[in-house]
C-alpha positions as CSV (number, residue, x, y, z in Angstrom):
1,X,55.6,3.8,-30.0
2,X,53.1,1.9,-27.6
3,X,55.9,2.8,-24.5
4,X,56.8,6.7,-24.9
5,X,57.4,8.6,-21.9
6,X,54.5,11.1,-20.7
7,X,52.1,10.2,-23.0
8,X,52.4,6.0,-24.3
9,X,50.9,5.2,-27.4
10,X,47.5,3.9,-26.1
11,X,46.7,7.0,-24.7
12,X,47.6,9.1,-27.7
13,X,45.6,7.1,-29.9
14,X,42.3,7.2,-27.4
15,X,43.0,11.4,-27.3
16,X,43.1,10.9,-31.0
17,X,40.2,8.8,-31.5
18,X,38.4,11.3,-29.1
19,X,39.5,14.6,-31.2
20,X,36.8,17.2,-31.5
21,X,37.7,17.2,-35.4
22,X,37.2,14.3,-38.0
23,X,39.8,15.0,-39.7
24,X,42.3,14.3,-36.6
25,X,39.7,11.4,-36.1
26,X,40.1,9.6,-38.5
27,X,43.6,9.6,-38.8
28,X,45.4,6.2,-39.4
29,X,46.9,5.0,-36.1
30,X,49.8,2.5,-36.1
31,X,51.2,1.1,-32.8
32,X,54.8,0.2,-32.5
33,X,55.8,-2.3,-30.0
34,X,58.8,-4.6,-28.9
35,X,56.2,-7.3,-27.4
36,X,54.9,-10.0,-29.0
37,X,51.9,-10.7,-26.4
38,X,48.8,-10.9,-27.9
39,X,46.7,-9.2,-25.1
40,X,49.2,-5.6,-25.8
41,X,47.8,-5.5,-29.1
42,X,44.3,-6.4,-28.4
43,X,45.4,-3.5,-26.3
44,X,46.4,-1.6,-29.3
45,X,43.3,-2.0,-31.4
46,X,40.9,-1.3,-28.4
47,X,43.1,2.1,-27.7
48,X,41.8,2.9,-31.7
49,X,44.7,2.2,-33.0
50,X,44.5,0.5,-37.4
51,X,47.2,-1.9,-36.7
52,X,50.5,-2.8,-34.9
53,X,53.8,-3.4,-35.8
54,X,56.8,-5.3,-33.9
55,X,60.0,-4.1,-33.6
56,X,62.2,-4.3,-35.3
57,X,59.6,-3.6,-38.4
58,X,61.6,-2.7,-42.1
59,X,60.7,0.7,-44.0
60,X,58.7,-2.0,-46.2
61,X,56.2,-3.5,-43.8
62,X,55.6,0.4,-42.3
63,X,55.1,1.2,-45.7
64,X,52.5,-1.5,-46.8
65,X,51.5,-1.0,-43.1
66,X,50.5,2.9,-44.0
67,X,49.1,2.0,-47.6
68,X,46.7,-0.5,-46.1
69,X,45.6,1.9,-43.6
70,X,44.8,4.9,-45.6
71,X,43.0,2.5,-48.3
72,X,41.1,1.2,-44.8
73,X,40.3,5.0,-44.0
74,X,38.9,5.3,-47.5
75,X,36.5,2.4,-47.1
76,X,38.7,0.4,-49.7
77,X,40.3,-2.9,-47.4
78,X,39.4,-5.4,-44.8
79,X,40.5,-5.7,-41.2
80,X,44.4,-5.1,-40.4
């Protein structure tokens, strides 16, 4: 979620993106948001994150959401 307490989503994605190991790295990072402003997920994508879904998503769009991400981390799809 973009909007945890302590640590928000941006921020968890940068520490990610920063991780001394690749295979933290290059995890797939998906943000979850309630906003539908456009500069919160250029936000998003600039923190490192693969895409961004708005609440409320369905189980199916986090689950295409996921594929397409992993088949991005294997060098296999487009942009999300």
């Amino acid at each position: 979620d973009c909007h945890m307490p302590a640590m928000d989503g941006f921020e968890l994605a940068r520490q990610i993106r920063k991780s001394e190991s690749s295979h933290v790295r290059e995890l797939p990072v998906i943000g979850l948001t309630a906003t539908i402003v456009r500069e919160e997920h250029l936000l998003c994508m600039t923190a490192g994150m693969n895409a961004v879904l708005v609440k409320p998503a369905t189980i199916a769009v986090l689950g295409e959401t996921i594929a397409h991400a992993l088949q991005e981390r294997q060098g296999g799809a487009a942009n999300v």
